[in-house]
VOSETOR-501725 format. One record per residue (C-alpha): x, y, z; residue number from 1; residue in one letter. Coordinates in nm, 3 decimals, decimal comma. Layout:
REM residues N
<rec east="X" north="Y" up="Z" pos="NUM" code="A"/>
...
END
This chain:
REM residues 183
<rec east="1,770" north="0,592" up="-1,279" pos="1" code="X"/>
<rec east="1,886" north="0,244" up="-1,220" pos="2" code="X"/>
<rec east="2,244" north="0,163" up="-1,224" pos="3" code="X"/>
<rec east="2,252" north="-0,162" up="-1,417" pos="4" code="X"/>
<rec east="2,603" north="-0,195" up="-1,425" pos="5" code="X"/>
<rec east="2,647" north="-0,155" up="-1,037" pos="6" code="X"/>
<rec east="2,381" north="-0,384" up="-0,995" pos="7" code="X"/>
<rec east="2,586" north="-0,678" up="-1,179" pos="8" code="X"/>
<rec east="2,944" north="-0,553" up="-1,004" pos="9" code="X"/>
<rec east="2,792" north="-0,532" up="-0,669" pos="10" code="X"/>
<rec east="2,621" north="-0,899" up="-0,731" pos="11" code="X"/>
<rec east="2,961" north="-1,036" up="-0,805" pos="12" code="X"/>
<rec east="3,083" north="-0,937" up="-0,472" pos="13" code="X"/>
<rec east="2,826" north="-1,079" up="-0,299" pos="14" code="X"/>
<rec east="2,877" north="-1,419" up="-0,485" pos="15" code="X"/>
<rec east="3,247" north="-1,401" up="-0,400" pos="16" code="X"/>
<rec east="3,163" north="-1,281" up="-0,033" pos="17" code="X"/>
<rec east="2,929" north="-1,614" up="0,018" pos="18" code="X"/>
<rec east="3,232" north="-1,839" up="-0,080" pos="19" code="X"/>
<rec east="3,102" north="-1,866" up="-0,432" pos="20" code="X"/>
<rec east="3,309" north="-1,861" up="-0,769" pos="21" code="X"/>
<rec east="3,132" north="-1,581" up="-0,975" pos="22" code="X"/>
<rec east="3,296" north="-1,756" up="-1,282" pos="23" code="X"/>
<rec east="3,156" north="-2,074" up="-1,201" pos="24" code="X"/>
<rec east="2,881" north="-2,173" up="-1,506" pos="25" code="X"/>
<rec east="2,559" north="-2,137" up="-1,297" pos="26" code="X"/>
<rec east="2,664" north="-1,829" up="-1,190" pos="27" code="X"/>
<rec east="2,844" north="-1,663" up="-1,466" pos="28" code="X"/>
<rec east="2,512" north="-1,473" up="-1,575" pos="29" code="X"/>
<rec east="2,379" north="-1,431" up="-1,256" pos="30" code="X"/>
<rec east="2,454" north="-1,078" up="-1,232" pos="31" code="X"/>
<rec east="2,304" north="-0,962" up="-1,522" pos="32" code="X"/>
<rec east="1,982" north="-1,171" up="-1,455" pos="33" code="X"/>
<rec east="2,021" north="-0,987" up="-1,105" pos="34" code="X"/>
<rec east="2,036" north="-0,621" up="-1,279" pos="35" code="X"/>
<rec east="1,745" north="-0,696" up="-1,491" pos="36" code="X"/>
<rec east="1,539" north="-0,823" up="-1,276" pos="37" code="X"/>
<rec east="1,628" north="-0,500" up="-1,018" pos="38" code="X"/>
<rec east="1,544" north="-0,280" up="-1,294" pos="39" code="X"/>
<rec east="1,181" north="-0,415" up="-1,316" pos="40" code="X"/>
<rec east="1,145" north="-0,483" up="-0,960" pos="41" code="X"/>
<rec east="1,229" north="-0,119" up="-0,889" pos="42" code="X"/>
<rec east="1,073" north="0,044" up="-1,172" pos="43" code="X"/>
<rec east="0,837" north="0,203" up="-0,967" pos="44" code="X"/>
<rec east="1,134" north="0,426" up="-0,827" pos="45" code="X"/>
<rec east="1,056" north="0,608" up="-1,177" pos="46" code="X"/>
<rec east="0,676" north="0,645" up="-1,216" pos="47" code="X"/>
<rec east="0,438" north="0,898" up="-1,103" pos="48" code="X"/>
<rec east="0,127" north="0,745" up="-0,998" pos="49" code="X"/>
<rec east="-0,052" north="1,066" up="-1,102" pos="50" code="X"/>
<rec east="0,035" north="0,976" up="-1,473" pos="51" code="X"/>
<rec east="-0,204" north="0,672" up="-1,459" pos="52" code="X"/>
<rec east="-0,488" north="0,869" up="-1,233" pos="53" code="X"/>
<rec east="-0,490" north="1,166" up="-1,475" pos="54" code="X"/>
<rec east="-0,740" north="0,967" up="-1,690" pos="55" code="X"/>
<rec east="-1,071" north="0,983" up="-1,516" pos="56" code="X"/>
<rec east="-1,441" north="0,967" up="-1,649" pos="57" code="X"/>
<rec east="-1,714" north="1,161" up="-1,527" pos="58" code="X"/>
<rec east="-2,006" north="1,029" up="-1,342" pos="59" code="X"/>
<rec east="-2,333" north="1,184" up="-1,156" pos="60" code="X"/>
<rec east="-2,309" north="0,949" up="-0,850" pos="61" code="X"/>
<rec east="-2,161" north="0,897" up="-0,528" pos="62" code="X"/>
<rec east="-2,169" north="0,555" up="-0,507" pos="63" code="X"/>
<rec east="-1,914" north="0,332" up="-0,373" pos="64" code="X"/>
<rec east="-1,627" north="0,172" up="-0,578" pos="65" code="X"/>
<rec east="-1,455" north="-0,131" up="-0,500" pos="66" code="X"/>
<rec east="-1,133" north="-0,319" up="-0,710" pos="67" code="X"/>
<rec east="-1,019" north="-0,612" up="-0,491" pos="68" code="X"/>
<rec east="-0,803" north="-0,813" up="-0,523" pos="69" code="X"/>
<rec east="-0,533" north="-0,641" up="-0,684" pos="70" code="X"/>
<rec east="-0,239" north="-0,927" up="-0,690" pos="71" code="X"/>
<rec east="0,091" north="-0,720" up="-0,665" pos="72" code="X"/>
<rec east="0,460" north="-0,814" up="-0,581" pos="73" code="X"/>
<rec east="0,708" north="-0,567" up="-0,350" pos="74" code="X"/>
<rec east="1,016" north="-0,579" up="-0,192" pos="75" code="X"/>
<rec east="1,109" north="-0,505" up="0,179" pos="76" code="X"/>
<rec east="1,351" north="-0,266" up="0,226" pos="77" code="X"/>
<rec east="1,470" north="-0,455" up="0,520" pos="78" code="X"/>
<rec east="1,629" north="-0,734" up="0,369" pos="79" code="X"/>
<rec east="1,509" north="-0,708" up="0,027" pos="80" code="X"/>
<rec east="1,322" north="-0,992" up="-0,008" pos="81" code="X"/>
<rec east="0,979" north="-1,000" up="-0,152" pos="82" code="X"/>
<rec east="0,687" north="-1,001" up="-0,032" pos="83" code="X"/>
<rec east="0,358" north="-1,015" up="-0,175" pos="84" code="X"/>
<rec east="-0,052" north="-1,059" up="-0,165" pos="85" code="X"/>
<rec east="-0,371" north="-0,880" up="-0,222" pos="86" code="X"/>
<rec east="-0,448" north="-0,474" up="-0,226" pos="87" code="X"/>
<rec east="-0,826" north="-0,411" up="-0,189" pos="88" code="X"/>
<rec east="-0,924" north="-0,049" up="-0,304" pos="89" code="X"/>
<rec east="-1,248" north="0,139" up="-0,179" pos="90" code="X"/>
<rec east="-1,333" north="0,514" up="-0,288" pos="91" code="X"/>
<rec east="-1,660" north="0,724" up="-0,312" pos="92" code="X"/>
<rec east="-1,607" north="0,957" up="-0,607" pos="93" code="X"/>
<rec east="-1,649" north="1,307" up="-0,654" pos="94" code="X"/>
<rec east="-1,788" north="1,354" up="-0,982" pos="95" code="X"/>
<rec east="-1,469" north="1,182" up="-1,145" pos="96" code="X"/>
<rec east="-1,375" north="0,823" up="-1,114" pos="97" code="X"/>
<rec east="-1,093" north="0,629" up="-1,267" pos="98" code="X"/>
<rec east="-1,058" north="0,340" up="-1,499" pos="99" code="X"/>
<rec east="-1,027" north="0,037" up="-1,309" pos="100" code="X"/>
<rec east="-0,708" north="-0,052" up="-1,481" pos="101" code="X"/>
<rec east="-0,564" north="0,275" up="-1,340" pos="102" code="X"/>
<rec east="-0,641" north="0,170" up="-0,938" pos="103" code="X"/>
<rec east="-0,430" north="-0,177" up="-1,029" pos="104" code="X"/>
<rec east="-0,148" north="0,085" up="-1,195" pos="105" code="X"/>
<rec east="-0,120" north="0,289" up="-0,923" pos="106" code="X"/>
<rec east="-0,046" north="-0,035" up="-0,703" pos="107" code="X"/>
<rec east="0,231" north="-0,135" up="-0,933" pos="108" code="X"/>
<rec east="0,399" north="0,207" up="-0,951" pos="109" code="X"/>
<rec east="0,398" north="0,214" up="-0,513" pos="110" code="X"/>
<rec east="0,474" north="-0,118" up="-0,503" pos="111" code="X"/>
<rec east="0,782" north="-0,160" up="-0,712" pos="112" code="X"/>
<rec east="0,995" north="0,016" up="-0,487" pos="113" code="X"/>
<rec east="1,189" north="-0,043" up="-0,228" pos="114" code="X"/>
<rec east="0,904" north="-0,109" up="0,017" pos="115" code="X"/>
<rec east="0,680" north="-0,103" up="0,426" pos="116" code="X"/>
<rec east="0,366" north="-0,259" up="0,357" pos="117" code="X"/>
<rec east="0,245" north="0,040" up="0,634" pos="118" code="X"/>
<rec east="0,406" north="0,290" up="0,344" pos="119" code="X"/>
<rec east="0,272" north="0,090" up="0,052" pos="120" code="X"/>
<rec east="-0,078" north="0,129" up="0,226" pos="121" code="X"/>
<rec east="-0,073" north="0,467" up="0,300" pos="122" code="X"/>
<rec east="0,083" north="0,585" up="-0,029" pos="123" code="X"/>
<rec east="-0,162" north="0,447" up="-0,303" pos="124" code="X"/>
<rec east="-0,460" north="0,569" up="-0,015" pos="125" code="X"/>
<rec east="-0,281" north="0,973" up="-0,020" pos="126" code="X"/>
<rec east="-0,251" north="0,960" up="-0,433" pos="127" code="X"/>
<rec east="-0,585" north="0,818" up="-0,498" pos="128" code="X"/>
<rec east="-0,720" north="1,100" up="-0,274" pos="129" code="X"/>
<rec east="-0,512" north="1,347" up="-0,394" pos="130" code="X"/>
<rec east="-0,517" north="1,274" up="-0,824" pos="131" code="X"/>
<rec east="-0,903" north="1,177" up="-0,787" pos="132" code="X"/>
<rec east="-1,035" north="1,430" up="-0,548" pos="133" code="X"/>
<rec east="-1,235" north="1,149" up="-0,391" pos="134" code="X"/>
<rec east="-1,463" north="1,218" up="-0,121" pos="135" code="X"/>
<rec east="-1,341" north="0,893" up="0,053" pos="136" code="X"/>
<rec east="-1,066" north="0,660" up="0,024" pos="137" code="X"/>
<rec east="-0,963" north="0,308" up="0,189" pos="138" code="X"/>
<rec east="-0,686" north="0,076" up="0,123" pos="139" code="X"/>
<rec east="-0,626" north="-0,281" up="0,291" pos="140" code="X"/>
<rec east="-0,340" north="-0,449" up="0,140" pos="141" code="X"/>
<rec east="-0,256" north="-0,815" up="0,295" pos="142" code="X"/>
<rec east="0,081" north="-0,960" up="0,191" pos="143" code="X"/>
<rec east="0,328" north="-1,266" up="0,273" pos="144" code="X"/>
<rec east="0,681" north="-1,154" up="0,354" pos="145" code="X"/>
<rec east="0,954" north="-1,362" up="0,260" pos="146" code="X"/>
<rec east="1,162" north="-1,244" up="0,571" pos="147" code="X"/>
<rec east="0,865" north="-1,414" up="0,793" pos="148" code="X"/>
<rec east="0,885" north="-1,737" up="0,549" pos="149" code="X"/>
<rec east="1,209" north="-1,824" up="0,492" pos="150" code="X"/>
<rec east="1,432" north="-1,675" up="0,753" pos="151" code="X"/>
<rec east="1,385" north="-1,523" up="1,119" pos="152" code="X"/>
<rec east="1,089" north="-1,651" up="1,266" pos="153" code="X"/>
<rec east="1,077" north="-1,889" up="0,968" pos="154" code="X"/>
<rec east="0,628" north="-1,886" up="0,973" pos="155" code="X"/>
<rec east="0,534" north="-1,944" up="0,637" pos="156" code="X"/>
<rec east="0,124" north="-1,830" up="0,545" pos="157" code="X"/>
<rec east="0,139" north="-1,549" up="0,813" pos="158" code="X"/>
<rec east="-0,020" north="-1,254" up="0,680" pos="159" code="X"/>
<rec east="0,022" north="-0,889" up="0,734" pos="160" code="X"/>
<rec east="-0,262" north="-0,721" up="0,691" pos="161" code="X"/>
<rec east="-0,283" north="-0,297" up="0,669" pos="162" code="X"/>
<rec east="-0,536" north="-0,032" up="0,572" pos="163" code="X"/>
<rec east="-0,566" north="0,358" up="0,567" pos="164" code="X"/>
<rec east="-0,902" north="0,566" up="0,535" pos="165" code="X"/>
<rec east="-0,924" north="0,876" up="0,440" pos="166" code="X"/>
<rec east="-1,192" north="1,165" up="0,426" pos="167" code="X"/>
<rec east="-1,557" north="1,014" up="0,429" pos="168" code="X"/>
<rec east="-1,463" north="0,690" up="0,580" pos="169" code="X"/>
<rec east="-1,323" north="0,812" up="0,867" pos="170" code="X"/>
<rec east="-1,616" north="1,019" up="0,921" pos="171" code="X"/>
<rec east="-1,866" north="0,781" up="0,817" pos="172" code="X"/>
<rec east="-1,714" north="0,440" up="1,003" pos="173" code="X"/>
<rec east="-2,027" north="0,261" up="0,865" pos="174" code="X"/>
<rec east="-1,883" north="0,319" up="0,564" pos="175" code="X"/>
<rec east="-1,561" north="0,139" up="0,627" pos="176" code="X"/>
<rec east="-1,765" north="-0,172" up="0,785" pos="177" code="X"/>
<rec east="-1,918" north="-0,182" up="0,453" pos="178" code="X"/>
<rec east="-1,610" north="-0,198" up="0,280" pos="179" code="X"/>
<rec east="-1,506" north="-0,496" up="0,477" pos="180" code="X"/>
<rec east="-1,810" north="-0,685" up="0,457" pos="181" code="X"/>
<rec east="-1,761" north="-0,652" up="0,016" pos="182" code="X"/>
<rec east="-1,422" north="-0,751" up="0,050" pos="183" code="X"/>
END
């Protein structure tokens, strides 16, 4: 559960530990923004992803499924900063697949944590293979960090890019060259 009031009283003494007057006007509700926005930014610290892949619809093929393009926002656990961009998803079903609202879902729920993009990757690839008992899976997320863009190396529009197979893909790799050509 997030600690709200923390949130605001550990804010506070980072404005004061920058030099900054916490009661100054501009920042007098800064806290609070700071705790609400935590609470949505980490709301994934609360959420099963298996919740949103329990609804599935039966189907008689094995083709290949692909939602790309799935625009999601995270936050390194480095320096907390965000960082954000594209998830691609790829699966070959097993008699079951799941609505395509519930593949963006289970990016939200992984990415609104405290986040790798490496983990981020690999965690929506193991639950999609795990809640749809797909006979495939691939994930290839790319993301902007803000700790590239604005501090550091300071190289804004690099991009990270990461993916995970699982089962059939990394049996079949034709199968994952097919996935990157559709994405």
């Amino acid at each position: 559960m997030i600690d709200e009031a923390k949130i605001r009283e550990a804010v506070k003494m980072i404005i004061e530990a920058i030099g900054e007057d916490p009661k100054r006007e501009g920042l007098l509700e800064t806290p609070d923004r700071i705790a609400r926005m935590y609470k949505e930014v980490f709301s994934g610290l609360n959420e099963d992803a298996a919740k949103h892949l329990s609804k599935t619809f039966s189907v008689n093929s094995n083709d290949l499924v692909i939602e790309k393009d799935i625009t999601f926002y995270s936050m390194c656990e480095h320096h907390f900063l965000h960082f954000y961009g594209k998830a691609h998803i790829a699966y070959i079903p097993e008699g079951k697949v799941a609505g395509l609202s519930k593949l963006a879902r289970t990016v939200e729920v992984y990415a609104k944590r405290p986040q790798l993009q490496e983990r981020l990757t690999s965690d929506i690839a193991n639950a999609l293979m795990k809640n749809l008992n797909a006979k495939g899976v691939m994930v290839i997320i790319e993301a902007e960090h803000m700790c590239m863009t604005m501090r550091g190396v300071k190289k804004p529009g690099s991009k990270t890019v990461t993916s995970a197979a699982r089962g059939i893909f990394i049996e079949q790799p034709s199968l994952k060259d097919e996935v990157y050509k559709l994405i």
